[in-house]
ZATOR-218468 format. One record per residue (C-alpha): x, y, z; residue in three letters. Coordinates in steps of 0.05 Angstrom, whole numbers, plus 32768, in hexadecimal, padded with zeros to 4 digits. Layout:
N
NODE     xx     yy     zz   tordren
NODE      X      Y      Z       Ala
...
***
This chain:
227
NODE     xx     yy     zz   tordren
NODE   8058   80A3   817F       Unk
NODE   8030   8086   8149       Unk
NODE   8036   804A   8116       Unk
NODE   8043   8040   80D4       Unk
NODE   8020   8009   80B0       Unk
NODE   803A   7FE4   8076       Unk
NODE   8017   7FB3   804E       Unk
NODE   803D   7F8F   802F       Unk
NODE   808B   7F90   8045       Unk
NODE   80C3   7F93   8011       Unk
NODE   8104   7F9D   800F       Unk
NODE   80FD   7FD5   7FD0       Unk
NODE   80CD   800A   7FDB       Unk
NODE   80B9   7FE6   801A       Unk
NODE   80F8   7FEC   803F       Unk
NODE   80FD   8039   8021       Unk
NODE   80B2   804C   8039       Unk
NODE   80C4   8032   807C       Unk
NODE   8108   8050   8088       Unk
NODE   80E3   8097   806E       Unk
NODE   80A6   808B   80A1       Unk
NODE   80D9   8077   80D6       Unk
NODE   8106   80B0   80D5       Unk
NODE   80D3   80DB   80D7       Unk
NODE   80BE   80C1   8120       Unk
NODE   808B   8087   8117       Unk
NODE   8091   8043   812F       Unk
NODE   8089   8015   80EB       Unk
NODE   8062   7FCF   80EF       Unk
NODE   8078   7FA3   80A4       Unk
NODE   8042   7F72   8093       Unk
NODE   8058   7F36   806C       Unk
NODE   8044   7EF4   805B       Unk
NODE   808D   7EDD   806F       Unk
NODE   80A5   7EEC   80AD       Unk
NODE   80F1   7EDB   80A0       Unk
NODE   80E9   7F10   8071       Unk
NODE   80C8   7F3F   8097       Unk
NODE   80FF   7F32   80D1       Unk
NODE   8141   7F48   80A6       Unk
NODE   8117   7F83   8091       Unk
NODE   8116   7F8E   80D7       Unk
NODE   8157   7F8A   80E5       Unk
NODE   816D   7FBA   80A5       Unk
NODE   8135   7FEF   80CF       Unk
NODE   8158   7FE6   810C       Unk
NODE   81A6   7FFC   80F4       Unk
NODE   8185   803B   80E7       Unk
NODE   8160   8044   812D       Unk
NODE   811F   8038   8117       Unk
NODE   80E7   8013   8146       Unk
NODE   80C5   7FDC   8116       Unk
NODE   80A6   7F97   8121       Unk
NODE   8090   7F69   80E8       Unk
NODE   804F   7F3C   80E6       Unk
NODE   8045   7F06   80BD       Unk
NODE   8000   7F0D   8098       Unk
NODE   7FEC   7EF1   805B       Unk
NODE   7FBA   7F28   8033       Unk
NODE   7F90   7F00   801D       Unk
NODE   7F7C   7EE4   8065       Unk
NODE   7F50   7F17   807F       Unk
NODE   7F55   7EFC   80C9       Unk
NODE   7FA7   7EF6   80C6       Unk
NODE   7FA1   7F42   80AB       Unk
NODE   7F75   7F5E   80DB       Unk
NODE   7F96   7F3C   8119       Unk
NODE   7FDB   7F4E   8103       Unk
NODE   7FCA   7F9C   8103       Unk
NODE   7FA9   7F9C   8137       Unk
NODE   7FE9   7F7F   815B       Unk
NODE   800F   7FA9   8142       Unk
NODE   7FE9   7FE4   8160       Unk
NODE   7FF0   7FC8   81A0       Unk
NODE   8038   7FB8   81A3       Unk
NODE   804D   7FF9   817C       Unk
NODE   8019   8032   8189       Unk
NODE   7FE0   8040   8162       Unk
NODE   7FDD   8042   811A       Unk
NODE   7FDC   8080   80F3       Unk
NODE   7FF6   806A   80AE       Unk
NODE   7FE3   8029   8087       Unk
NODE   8003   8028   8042       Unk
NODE   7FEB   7FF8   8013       Unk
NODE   8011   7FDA   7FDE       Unk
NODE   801F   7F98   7FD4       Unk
NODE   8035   7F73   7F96       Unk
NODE   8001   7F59   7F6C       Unk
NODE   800D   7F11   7F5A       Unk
NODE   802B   7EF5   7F17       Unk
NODE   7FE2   7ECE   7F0D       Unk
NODE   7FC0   7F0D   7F0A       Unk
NODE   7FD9   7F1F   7EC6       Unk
NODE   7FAD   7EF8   7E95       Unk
NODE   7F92   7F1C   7E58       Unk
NODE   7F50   7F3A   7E5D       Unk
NODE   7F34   7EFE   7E23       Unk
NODE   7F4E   7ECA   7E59       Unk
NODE   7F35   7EE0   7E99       Unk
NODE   7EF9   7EBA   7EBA       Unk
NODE   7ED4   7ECB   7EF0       Unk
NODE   7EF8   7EA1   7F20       Unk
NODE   7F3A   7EBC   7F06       Unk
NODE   7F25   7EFE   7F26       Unk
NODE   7F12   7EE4   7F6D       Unk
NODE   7F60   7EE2   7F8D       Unk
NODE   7F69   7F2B   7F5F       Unk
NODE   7F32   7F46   7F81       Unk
NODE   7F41   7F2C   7FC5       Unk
NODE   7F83   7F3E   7FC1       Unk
NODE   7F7B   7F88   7FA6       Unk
NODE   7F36   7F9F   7FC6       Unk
NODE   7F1F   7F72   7FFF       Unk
NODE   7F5F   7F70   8024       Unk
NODE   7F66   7FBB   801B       Unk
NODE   7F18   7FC4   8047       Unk
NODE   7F34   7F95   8071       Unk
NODE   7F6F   7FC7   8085       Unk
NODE   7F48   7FFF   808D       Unk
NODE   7F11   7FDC   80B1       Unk
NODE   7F4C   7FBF   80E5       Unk
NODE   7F69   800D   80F0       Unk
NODE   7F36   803F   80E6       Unk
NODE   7F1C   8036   8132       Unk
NODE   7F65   804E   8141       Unk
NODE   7F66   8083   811A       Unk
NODE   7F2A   809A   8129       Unk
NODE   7F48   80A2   8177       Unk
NODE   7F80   80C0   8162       Unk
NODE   7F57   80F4   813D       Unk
NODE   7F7F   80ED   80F7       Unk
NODE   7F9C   80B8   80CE       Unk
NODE   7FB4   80A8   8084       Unk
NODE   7FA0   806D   805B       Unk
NODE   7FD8   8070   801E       Unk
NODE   7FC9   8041   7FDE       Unk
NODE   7FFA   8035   7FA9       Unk
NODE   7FEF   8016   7F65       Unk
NODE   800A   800A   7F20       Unk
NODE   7FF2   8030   7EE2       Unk
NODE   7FBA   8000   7ED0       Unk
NODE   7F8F   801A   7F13       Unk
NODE   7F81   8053   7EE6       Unk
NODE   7F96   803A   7EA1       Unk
NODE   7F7B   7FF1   7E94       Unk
NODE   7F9B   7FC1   7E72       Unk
NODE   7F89   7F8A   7E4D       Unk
NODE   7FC1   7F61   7E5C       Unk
NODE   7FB4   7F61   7EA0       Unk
NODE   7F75   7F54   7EA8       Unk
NODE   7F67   7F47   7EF1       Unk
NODE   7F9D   7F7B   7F0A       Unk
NODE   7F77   7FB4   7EE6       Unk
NODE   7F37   7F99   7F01       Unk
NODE   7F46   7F98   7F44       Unk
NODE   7F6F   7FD1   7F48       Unk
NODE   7F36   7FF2   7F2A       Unk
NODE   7F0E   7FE5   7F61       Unk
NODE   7F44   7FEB   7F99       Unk
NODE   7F44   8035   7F79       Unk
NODE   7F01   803D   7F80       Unk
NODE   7EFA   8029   7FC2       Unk
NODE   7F39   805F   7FD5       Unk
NODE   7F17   8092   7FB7       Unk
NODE   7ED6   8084   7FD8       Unk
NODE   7EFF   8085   801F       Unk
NODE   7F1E   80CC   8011       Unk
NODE   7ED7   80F0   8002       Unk
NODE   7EBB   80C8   803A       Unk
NODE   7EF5   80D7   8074       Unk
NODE   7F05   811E   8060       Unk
NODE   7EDD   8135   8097       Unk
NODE   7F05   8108   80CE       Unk
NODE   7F47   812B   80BE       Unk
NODE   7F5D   80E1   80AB       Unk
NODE   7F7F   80E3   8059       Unk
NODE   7F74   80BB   8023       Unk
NODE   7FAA   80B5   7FE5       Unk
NODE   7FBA   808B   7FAA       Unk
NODE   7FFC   8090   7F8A       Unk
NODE   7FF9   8071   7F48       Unk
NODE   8048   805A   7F2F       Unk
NODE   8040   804D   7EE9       Unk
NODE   8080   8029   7ED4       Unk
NODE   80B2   8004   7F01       Unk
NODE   80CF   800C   7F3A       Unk
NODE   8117   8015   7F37       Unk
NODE   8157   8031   7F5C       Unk
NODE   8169   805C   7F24       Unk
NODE   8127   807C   7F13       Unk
NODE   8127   80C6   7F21       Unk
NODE   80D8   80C5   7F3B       Unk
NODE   80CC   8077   7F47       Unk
NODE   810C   8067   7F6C       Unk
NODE   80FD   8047   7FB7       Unk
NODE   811A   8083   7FD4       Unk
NODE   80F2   80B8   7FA5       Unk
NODE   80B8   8091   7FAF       Unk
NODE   80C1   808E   7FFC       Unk
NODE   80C4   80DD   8006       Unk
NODE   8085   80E7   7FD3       Unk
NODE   8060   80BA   7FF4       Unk
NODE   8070   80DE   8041       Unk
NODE   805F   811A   801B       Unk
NODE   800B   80FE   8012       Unk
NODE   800F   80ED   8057       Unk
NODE   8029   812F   806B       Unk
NODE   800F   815F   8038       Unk
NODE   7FBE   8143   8039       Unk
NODE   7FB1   8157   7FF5       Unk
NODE   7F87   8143   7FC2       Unk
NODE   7F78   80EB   7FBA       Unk
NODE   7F9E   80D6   7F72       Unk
NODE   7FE5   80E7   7F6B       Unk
NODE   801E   80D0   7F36       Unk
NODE   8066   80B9   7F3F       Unk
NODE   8078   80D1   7EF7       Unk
NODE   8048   80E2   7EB8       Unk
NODE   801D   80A7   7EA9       Unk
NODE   8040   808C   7E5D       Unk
NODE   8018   8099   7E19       Unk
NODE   7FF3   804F   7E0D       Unk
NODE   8007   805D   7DC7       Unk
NODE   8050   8051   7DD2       Unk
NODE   804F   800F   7DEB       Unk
NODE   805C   801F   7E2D       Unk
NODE   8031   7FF4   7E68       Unk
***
């Protein structure tokens, strides 16, 4: 039995990804800055039979990051899946004509240091087990940048790059590298970006192995105001 990774824990998409990963057969380790959190999400795993444990990590502490998957591999089994996807912060957002430099150091951090962290903690692992998938999701401006969000776009930018960089590079160790790009919001009655819709596409990368950049729904025309 192998483990599911998933950085970080929420009780949307989060609790959905999980539940999908679980019921297919793999343990499920929820990282979390808040481990009361991550214990009720727990719990909800648990009703339906699923094995998960949650560690409390903060992202943006490479050490707390690292030691917390690496725990996890040793109380769970090793790790086959990391998903990344955590919730870039409200400060993020300034508009491009605000942003300093310093403004971009927790962005960056956040959305492209803390992802080489992960795969520096679990590639070893993977490269045991002989396979692996590394799973990124982001909003529309990883692809589409926008103004008003200055830092996100930035570092998502560069959290792409990096993803895309890992799939040409570990194509040849059978371990998969995808980005799913949602471009609006998440929500439980969206046809393609519901939890549950979002759960099952995202299994799919890891099962399917196909291609790096993949869409939840059609990216909107900038001209209509949409984000």
């Amino acid at each position: 039995m192998t483990t599911y990774a998933l950085v970080r824990a929420g009780p949307g998409l989060g609790l959905a990804i999980a539940r999908r990963f679980g019921k297919a057969g793999h343990t499920v380790a929820l990282l979390s800055r808040d481990q009361g959190h991550l214990d009720d999400l727990v719990a909800t795993l648990d009703t339906d039979g699923i094995q998960a444990r949650g560690y409390s990590a903060d992202v943006l502490d490479p050490d707390a990051l690292t030691g917390a998957l690496h725990t996890a591999a040793e109380n769970l089994g090793p790790i086959e899946i990391v998903q990344y996807s955590p919730v870039p912060r409200a400060d993020f957002m300034k508009p491009v004509l605000q942003t300093t430099a310093a403004d971009l150091d927790a962005p960056l951090a956040f959305s492209v240091k803390a992802p080489v962290t992960c795969v520096n903690a679990v590639l070893p692992g993977m490269r045991t087990l002989g396979q692996g998938t590394l799973l990124f999701v982001n909003g529309g401006s990883a692809v589409r940048p926008k103004g008003s969000v200055a830092g996100t776009s930035i570092a998502f930018a560069g959290e792409s790059a990096y993803a895309q960089m890992l799939h040409t590079a570990l194509v040849p160790e059978n371990i998969h590298v995808a980005q799913l790009i949602v471009p609006g919001a998440i929500s439980p009655d969206s046809e393609h970006s519901s939890p549950e819709a979002l759960a099952d596409l995202l299994y799919g990368l890891h099962t399917d192995r196909k291609g790096f950049r993949h869409y939840a729904e059609p990216m909107p025309d900038p001209q209509d105001g949409a984000p």
